[in-house]
MARFINU-285112 format. One record per atom (N, C-alpha, C, CB): residue number from 1; residue in three letters; x, y, z. Coordinates in Angstrom, 1 decimal. Glycine has a CB too. Example, Ala and Ser with C-alpha at 12.3 -4.5 7.8 and 13.67 -1.06 7.14 Angstrom:
PT   nr  rest      px      py      pz
PT    1   ala    13.2    -5.7     7.8
PT    1   ala    12.3    -4.5     7.8
PT    1   ala    13.2    -3.3     7.8
PT    1   ala    11.3    -4.5     9.0
PT    2   ser    12.8    -2.2     7.1
PT    2   ser    13.7    -1.1     7.1
PT    2   ser    12.9     0.0     7.9
PT    2   ser    14.1    -0.6     5.7
***
This chain:
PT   nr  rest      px      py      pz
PT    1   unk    40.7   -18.8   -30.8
PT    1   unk    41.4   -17.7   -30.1
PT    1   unk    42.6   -18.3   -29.4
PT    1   unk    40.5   -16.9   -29.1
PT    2   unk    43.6   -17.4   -29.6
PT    2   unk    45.0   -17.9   -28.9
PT    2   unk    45.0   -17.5   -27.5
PT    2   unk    46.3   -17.3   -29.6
PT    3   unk    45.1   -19.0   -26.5
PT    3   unk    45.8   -18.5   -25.6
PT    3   unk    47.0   -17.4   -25.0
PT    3   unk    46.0   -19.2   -25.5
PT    4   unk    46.9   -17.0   -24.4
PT    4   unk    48.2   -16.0   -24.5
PT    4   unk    48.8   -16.3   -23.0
PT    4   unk    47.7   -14.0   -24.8
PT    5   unk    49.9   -16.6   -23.4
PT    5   unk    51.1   -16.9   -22.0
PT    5   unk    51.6   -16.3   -21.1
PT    5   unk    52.1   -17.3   -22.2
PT    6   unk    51.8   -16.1   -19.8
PT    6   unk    52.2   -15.7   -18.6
PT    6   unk    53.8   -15.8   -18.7
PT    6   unk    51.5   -16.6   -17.4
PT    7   unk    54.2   -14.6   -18.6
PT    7   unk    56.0   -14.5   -18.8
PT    7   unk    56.4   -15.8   -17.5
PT    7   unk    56.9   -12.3   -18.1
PT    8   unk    57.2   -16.2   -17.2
PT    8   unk    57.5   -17.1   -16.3
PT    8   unk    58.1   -16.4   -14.8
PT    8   unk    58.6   -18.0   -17.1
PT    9   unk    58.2   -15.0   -15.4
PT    9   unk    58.3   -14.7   -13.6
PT    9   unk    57.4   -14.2   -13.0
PT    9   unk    59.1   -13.8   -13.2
PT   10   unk    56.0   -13.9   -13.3
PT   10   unk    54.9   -14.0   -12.9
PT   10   unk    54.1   -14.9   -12.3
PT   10   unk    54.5   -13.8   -13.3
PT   11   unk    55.0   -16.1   -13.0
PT   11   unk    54.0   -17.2   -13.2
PT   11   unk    54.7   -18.1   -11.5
PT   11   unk    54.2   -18.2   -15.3
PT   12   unk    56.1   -17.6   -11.5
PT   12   unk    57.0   -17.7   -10.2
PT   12   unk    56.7   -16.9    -8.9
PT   12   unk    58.4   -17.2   -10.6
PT   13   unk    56.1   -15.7    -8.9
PT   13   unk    55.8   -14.8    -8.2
PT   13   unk    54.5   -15.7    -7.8
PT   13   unk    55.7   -13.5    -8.9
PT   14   unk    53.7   -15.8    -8.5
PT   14   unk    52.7   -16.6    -8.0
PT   14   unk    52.6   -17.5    -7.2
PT   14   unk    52.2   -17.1    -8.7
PT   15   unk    53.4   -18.6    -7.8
PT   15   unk    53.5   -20.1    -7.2
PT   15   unk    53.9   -19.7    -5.4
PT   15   unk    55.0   -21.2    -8.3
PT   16   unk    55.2   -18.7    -5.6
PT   16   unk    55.5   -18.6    -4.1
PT   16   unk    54.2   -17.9    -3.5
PT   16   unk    56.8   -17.8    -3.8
PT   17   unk    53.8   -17.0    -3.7
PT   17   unk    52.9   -16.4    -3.1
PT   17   unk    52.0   -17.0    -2.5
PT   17   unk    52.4   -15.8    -3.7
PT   18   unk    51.8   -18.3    -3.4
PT   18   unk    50.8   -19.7    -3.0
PT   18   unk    51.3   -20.2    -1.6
PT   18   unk    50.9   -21.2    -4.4
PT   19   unk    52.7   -20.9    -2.0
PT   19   unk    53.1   -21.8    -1.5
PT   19   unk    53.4   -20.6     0.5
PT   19   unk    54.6   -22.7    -2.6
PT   20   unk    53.8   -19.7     0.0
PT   20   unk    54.0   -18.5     1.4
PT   20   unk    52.5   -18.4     2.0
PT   20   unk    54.6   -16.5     0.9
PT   21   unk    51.5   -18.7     1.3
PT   21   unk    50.3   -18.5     1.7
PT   21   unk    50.1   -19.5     2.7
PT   21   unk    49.4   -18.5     0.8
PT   22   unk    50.2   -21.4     1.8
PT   22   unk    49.9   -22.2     3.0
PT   22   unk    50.8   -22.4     3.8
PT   22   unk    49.6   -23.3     2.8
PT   23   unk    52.2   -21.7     4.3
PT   23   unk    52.7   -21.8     5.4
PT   23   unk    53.8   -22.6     5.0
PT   23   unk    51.8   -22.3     6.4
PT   24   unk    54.3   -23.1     3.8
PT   24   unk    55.4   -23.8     3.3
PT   24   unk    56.5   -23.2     3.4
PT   24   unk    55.2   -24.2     1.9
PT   25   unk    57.5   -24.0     3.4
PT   25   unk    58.8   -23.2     3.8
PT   25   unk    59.4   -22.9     3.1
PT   25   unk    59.6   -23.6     4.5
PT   26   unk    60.2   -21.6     2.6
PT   26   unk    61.2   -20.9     1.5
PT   26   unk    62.3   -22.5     1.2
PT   26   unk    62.3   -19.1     2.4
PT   27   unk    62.3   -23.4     1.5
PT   27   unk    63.5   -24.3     1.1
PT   27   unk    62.7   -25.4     0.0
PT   27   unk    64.2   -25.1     2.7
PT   28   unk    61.2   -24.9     0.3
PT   28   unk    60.2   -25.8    -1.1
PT   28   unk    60.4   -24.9    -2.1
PT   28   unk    58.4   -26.1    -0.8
PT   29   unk    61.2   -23.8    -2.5
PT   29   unk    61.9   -23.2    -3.6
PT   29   unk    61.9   -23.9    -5.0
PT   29   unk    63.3   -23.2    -3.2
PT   30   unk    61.6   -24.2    -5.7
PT   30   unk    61.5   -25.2    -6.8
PT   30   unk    63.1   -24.9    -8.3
PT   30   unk    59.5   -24.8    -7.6
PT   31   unk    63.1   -23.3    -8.1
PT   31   unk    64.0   -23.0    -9.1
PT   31   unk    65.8   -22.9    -8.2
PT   31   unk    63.4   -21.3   -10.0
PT   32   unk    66.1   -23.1    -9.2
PT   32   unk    67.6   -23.2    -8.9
PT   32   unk    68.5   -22.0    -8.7
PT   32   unk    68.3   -23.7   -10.1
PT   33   unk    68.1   -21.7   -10.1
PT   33   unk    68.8   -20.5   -11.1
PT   33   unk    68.5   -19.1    -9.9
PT   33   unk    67.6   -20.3   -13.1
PT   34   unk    69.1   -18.5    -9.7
PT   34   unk    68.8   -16.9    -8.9
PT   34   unk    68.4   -16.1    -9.0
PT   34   unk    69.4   -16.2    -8.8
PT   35   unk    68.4   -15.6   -10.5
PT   35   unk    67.6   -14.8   -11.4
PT   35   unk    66.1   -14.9   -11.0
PT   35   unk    67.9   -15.2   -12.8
PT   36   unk    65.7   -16.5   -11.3
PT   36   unk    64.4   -16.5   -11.0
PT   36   unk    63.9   -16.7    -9.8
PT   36   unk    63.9   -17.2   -11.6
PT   37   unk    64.9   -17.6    -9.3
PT   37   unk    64.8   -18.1    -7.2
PT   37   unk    63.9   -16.6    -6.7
PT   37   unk    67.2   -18.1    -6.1
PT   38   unk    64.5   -15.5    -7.1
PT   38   unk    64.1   -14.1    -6.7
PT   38   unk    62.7   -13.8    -7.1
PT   38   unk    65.1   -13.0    -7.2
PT   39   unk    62.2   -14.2    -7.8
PT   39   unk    60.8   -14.4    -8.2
PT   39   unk    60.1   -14.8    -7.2
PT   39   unk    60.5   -15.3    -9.3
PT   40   unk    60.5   -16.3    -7.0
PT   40   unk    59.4   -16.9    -6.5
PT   40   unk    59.6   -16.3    -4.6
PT   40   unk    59.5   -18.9    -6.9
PT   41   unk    60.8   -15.9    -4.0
PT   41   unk    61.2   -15.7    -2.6
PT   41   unk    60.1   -14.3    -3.2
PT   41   unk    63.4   -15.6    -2.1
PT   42   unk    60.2   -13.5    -4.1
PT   42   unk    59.7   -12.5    -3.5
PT   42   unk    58.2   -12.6    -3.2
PT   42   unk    60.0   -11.3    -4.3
PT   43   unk    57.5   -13.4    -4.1
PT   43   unk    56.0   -13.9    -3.9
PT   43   unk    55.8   -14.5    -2.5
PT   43   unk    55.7   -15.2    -5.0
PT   44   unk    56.8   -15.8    -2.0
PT   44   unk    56.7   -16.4    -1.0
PT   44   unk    56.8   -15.6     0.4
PT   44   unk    57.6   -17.3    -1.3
PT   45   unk    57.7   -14.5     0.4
PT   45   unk    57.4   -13.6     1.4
PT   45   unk    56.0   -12.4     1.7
PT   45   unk    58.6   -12.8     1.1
PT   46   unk    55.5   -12.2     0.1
PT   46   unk    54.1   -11.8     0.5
PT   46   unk    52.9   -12.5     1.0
PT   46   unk    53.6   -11.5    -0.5
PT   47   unk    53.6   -13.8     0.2
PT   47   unk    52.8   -14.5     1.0
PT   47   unk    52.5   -15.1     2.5
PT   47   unk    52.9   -15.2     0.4
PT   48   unk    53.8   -15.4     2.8
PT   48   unk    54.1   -15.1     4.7
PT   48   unk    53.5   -14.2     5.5
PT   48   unk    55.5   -14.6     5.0
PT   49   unk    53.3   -12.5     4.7
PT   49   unk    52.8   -11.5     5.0
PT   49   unk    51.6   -11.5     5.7
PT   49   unk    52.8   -10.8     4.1
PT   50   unk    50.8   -12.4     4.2
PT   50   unk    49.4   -12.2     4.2
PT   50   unk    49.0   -13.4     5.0
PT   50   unk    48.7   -11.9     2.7
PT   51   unk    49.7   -15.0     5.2
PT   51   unk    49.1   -15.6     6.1
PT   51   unk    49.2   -15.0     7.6
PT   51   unk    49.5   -16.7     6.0
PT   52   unk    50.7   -14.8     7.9
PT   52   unk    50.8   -13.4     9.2
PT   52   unk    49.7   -12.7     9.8
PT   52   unk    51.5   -12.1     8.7
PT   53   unk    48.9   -12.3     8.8
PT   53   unk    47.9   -10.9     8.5
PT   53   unk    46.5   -12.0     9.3
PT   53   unk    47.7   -10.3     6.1
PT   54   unk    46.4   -13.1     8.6
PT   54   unk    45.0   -13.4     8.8
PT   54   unk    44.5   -14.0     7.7
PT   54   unk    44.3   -12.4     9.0
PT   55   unk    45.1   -13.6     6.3
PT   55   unk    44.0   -13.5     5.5
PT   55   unk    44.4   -15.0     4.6
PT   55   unk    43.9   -12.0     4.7
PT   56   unk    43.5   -15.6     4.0
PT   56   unk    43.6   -17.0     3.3
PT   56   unk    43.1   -17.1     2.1
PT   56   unk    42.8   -17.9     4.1
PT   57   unk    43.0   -17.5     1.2
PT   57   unk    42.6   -18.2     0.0
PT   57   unk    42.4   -17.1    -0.8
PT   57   unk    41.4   -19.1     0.1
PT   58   unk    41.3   -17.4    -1.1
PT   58   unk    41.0   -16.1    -2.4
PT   58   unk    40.8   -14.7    -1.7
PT   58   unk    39.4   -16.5    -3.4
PT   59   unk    40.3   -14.2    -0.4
PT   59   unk    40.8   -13.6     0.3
PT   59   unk    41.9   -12.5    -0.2
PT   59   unk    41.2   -14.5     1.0
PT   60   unk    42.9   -13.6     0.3
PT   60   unk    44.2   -12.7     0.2
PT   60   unk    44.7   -12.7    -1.2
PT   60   unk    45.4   -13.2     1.1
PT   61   unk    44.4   -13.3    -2.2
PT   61   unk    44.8   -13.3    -3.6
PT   61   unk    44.1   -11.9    -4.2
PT   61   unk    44.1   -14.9    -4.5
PT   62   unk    43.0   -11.9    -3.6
PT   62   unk    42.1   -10.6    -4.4
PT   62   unk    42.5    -8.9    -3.5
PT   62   unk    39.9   -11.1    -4.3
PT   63   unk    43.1    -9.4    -2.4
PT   63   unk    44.0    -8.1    -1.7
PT   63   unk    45.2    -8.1    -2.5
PT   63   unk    44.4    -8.2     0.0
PT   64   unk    45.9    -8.7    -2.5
PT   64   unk    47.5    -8.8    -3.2
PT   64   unk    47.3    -8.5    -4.9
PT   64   unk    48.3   -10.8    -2.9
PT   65   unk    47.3    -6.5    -5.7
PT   65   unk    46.9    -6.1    -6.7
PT   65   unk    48.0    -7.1    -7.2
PT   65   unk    46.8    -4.5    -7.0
PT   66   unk    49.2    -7.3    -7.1
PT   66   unk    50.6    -8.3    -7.7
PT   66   unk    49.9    -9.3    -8.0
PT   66   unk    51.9    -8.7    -6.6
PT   67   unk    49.1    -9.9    -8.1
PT   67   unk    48.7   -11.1    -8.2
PT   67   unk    48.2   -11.2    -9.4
PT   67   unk    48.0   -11.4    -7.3
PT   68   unk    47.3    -9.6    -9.8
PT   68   unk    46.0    -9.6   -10.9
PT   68   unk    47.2    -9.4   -12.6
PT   68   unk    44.4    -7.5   -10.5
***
């Protein structure tokens, strides 16, 4: 069975969401480019949200529907 691949701005959305989760700072940004920069800032801000909030690990992954 074939794997099947994650478009890359999901896969950006994610990573920030991660990295906003443990409290990392928007300047650990990994992409350059703008287009996608906006992926991962918009993840990384939910993720800010939800450490804000309280909530942690799988937790907040299984609140955040953006994630599934």
């Amino acid at each position: 069975m074939k794997k099947q691949k994650r478009d890359r701005t999901s896969t950006l959305f994610n990573r920030g969401f991660q990295a906003g989760l443990c409290g990392k700072s928007q300047s650990e940004c990994p992409v350059q480019a703008t287009e996608l920069r906006s992926h991962w800032m918009s993840g990384w801000r939910e993720g800010r949200e939800a450490h804000w909030s309280g909530m942690s690990g799988v937790s907040a992954i299984q609140a955040n529907p953006s994630l599934h």
